[in-house]
BAVO-572601 format. One line per field, with one value per residue (C-alpha): residue in three letters; x, y, z. Coordinates in nm, 3 decimals. Example, Ala and Ser with C-alpha at 12.3 -4.5 7.8 and 13.67 -1.06 7.14 Angstrom:
2
res = ALA/SER
X = 1.230/1.367
Y = -0.450/-0.106
Z = 0.780/0.714
END
This chain:
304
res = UNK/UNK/UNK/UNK/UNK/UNK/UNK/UNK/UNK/UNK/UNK/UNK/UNK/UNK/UNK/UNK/UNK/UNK/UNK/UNK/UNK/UNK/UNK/UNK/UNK/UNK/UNK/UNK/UNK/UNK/UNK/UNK/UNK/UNK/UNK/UNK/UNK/UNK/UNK/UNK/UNK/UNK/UNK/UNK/UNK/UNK/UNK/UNK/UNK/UNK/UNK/UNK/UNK/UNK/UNK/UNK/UNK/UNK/UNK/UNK/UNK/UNK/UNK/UNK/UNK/UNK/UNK/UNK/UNK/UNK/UNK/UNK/UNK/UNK/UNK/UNK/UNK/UNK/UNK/UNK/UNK/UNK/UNK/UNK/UNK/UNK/UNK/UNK/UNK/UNK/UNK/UNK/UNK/UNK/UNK/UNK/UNK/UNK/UNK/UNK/UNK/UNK/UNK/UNK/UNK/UNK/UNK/UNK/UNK/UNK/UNK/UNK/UNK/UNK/UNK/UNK/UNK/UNK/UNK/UNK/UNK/UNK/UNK/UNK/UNK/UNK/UNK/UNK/UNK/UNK/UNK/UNK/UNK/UNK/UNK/UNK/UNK/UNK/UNK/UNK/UNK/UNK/UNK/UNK/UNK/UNK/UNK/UNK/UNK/UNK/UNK/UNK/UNK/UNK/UNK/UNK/UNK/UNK/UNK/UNK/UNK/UNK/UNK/UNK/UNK/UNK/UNK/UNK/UNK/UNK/UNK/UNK/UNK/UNK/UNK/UNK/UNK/UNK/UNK/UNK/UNK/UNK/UNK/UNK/UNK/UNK/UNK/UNK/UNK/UNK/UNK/UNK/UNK/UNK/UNK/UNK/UNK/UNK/UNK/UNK/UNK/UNK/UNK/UNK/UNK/UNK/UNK/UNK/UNK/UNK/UNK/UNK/UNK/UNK/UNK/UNK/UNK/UNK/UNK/UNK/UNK/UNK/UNK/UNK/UNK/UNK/UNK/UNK/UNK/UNK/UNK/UNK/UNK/UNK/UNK/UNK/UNK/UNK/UNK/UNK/UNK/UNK/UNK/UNK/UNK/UNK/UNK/UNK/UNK/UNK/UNK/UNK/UNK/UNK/UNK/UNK/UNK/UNK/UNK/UNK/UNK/UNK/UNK/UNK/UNK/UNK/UNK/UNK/UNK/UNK/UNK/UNK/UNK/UNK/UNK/UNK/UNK/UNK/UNK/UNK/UNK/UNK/UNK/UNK/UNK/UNK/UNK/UNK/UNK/UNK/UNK/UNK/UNK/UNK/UNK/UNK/UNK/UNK/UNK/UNK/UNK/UNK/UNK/UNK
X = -1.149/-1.151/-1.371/-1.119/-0.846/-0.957/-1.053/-0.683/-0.559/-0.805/-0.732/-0.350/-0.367/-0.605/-0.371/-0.056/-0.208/-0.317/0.084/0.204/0.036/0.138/0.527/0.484/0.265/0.504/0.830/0.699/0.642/0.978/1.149/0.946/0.692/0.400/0.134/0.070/-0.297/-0.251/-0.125/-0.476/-0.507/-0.186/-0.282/-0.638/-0.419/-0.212/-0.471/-0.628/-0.310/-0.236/-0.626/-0.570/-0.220/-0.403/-0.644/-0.397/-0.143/-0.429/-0.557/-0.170/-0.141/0.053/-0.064/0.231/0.089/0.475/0.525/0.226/0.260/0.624/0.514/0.170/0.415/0.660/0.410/0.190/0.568/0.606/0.341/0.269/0.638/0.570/0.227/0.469/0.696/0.466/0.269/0.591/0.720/0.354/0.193/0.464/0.831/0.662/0.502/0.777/0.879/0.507/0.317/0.199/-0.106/-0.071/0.095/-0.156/-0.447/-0.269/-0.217/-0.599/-0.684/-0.424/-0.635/-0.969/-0.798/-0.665/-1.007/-1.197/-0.972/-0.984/-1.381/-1.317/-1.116/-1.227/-1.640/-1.760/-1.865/-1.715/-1.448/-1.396/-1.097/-1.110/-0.899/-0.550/-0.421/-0.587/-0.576/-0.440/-0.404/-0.691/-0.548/-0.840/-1.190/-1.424/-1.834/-1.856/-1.619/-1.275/-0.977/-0.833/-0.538/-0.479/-0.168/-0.255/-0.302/0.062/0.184/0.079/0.195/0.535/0.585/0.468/0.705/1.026/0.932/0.917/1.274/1.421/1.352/1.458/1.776/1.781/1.753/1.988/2.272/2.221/2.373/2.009/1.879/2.172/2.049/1.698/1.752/2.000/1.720/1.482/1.721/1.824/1.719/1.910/2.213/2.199/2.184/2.509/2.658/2.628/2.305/2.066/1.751/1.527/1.663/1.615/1.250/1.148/1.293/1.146/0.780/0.899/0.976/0.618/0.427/0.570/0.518/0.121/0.136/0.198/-0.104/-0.318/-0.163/-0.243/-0.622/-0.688/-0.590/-0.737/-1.121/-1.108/-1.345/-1.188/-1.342/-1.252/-1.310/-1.094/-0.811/-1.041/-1.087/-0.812/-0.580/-0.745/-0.735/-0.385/-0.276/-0.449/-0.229/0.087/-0.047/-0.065/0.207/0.428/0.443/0.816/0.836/0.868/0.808/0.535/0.391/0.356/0.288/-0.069/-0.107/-0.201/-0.390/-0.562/-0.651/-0.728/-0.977/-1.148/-1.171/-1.265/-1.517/-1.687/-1.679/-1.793/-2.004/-2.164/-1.959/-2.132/-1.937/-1.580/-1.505/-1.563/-1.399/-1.067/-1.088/-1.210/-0.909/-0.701/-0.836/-0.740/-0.409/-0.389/-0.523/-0.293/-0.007/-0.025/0.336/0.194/0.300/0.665/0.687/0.904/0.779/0.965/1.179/1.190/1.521/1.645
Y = 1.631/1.814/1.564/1.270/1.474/1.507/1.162/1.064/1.322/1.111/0.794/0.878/0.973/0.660/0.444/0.611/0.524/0.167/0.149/0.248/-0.039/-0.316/-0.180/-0.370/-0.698/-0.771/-0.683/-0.953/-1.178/-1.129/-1.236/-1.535/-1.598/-1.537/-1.304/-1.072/-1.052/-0.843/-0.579/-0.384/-0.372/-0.213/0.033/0.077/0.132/0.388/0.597/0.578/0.653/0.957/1.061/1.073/1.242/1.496/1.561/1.542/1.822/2.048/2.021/2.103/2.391/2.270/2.443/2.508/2.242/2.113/2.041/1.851/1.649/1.554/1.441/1.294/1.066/0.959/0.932/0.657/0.483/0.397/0.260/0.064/-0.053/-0.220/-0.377/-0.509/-0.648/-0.783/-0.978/-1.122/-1.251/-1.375/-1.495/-1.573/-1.712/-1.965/-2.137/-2.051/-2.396/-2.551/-2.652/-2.324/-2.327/-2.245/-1.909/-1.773/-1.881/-1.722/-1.380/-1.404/-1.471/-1.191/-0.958/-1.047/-0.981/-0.634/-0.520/-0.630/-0.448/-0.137/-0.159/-0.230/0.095/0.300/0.218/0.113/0.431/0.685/0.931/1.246/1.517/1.861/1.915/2.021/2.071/2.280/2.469/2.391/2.467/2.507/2.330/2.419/2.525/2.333/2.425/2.501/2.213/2.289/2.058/2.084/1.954/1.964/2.015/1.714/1.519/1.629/1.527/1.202/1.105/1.246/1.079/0.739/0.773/0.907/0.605/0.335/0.507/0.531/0.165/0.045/0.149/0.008/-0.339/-0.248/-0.082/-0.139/-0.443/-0.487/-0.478/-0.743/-0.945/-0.947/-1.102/-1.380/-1.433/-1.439/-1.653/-1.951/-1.874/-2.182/-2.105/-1.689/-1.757/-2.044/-1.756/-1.544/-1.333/-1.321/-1.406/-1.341/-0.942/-0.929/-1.048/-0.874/-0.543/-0.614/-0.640/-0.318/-0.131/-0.281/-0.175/0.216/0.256/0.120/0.412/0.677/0.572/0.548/0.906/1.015/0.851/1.006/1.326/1.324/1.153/1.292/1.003/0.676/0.315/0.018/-0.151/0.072/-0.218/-0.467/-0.346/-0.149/-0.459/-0.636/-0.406/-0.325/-0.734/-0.712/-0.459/-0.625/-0.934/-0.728/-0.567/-0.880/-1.008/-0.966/-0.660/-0.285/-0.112/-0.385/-0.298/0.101/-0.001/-0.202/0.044/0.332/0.097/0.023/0.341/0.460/0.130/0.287/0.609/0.580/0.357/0.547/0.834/0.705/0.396/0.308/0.322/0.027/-0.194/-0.053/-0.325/-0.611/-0.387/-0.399/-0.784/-0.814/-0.698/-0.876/-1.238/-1.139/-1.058/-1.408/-1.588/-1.444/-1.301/-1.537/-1.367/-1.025/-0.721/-0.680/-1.027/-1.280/-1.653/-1.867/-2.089/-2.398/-2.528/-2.910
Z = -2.314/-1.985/-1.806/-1.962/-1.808/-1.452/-1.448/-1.533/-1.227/-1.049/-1.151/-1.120/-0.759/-0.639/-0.821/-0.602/-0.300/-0.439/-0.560/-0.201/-0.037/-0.328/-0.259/0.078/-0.068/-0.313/-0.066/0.186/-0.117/-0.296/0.020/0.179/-0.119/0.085/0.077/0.385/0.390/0.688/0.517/0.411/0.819/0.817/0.622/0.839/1.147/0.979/0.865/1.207/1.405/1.142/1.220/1.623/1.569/1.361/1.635/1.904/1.722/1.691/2.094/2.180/1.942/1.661/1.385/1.118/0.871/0.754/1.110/1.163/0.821/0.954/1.317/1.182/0.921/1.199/1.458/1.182/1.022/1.370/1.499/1.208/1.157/1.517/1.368/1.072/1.364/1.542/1.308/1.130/1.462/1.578/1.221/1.014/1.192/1.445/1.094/0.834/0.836/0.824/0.507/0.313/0.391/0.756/0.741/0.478/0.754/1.007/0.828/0.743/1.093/1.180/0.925/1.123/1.441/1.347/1.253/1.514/1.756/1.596/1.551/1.923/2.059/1.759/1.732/1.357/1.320/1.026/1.136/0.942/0.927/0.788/0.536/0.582/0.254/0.008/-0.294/-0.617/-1.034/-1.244/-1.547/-1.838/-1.850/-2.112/-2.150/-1.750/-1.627/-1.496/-1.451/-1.101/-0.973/-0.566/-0.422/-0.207/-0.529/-0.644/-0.352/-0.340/-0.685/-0.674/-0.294/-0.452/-0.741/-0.534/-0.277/-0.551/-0.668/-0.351/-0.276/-0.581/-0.508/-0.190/-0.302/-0.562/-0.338/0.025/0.235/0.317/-0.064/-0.114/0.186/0.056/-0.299/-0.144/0.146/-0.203/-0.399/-0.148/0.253/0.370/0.172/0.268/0.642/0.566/0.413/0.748/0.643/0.956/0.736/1.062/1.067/0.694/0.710/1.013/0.893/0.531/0.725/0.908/0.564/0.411/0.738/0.716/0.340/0.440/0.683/0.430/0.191/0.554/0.577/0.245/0.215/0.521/0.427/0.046/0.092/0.531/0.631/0.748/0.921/1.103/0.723/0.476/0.483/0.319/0.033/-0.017/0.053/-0.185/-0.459/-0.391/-0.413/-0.722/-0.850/-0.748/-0.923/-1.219/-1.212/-1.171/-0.754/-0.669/-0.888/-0.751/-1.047/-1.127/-0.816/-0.854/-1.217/-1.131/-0.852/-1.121/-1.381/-1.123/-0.989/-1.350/-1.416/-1.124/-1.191/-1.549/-1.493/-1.222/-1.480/-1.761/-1.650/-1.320/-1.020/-0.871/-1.092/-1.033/-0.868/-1.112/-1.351/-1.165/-1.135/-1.433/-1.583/-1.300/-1.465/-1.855/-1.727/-1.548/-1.856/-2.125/-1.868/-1.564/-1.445/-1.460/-1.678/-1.526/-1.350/-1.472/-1.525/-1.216/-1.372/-1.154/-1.038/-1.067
END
């Protein structure tokens, strides 16, 4: 029982970071129907920008760790909300009127482009942090084996969950949440009805790109080793969970983004943790085959 238990805690807090990275996949698909296979690189950049802010805090003297978590998270939501700019203006608007096909090559080519420049200025070589957060609860004790929880690990699932909240409301509340679904609905017939549908997308990439930041934040802070390749993967696994969860959906997204992370961390627990991969896509094709819409997703009803 105690071993089942930390590998929930586990799973729980992988699958917040997985969740925080699907929030922006299935934003930028809920508004231009698209996928932003960009986004993993995002995330990359945001770790790495959080790393070097890290480092750079602690050459000038900043050591009060809530100060440094504050600057480190504005210092990585900005430069990755310009990443989020920039690649919406440069991969997606010059081809949002093309065939489909040509914006998905682009963001792939975008994807390639992002790593290779970070390999670049960064070397392919591991970089590590100390940790900066530590301590925690010791939950139970079973034969030897103690349940931990981190504070870090708190952290991270209670940001994930108040983010998923707070931008649920958003597109529930906000002028902007009310541009999005119209932009979602009908483009043509939002931008007749005076909503600039360029703003909306561009700031939609911009929300997507800083939420990627925070999980680049957080990963680099829980596991303290980061490289040029994180994004991959992680991209992947985190488009997985939005396709789970339902692609359009925000709760769908967080949602996949835990089952996820507990199909990982289970499986590396109780099986081999070579295969954690094929169990997470494994699980991603029986949802397609008996749910193609995802858990949360609703079926697209076609209009004539």
């Amino acid at each position: 029982m105690s071993y089942f238990l930390q590998q929930l805690i586990n799973g729980l807090t992988l699958g917040a970071i997985y969740a925080l990275i699907a929030i922006g996949y299935t934003m930028v698909y809920g508004i231009i129907g698209m996928i932003n296979f960009a986004h993993g690189e995002i995330y990359m950049i945001g770790a790495f920008v959080s790393l070097i802010t890290f480092f750079v805090l602690g050459v000038v003297g900043v050591t009060w760790v809530p100060l440094a978590l504050v600057l480190v998270l504005v210092s990585a939501m900005g430069f990755t909300a310009f990443y989020g700019w920039t690649i919406e203006r440069v991969a997606y608007r010059p081809l949002r009127g093309s065939f489909r096909l040509a914006p998905l090559i682009s963001a792939i080519g975008m994807s390639i482009f992002l790593q290779n420049y970070v390999q670049l200025l960064q070397g392919a070589r591991v970089k590590s942090l100390p940790p900066v957060i530590q301590g925690g609860f010791k939950l139970m004790e079973s034969n030897g084996f103690t349940v931990q929880l981190s504070y870090l690990q708190i952290i991270i699932m209670l940001l994930t969950v108040a983010l998923m909240a707070g931008f649920s409301i958003m597109i529930a509340a906000t002028p902007l949440g009310r541009a999005q679904r119209a932009c979602e609905q009908d483009m043509t017939m939002a931008a007749l009805l005076g909503v600039n549908v360029d703003r909306t997308i561009s700031t939609t990439f911009i929300i997507g790109a800083a939420l990627a930041a925070v999980a680049g934040m957080m990963v680099t802070m829980y596991y303290g080793v980061i490289d040029f390749f994180i994004g991959f993967l992680a991209g992947m696994k985190a488009f997985t969970a939005a396709v789970l969860g339902g692609i359009g959906s925000l709760p769908g997204a967080v949602l996949g983004g835990f089952l996820i992370g507990l199909i990982e961390a289970f499986w590396s627990g109780y099986f081999s943790s070579a295969y954690k991969d094929v169990a997470v896509f494994g699980v991603l094709i029986l949802v397609l085959i008996f749910r193609p819409s995802g858990l949360l997703g609703r079926p697209e009803v076609e209009k004539v």
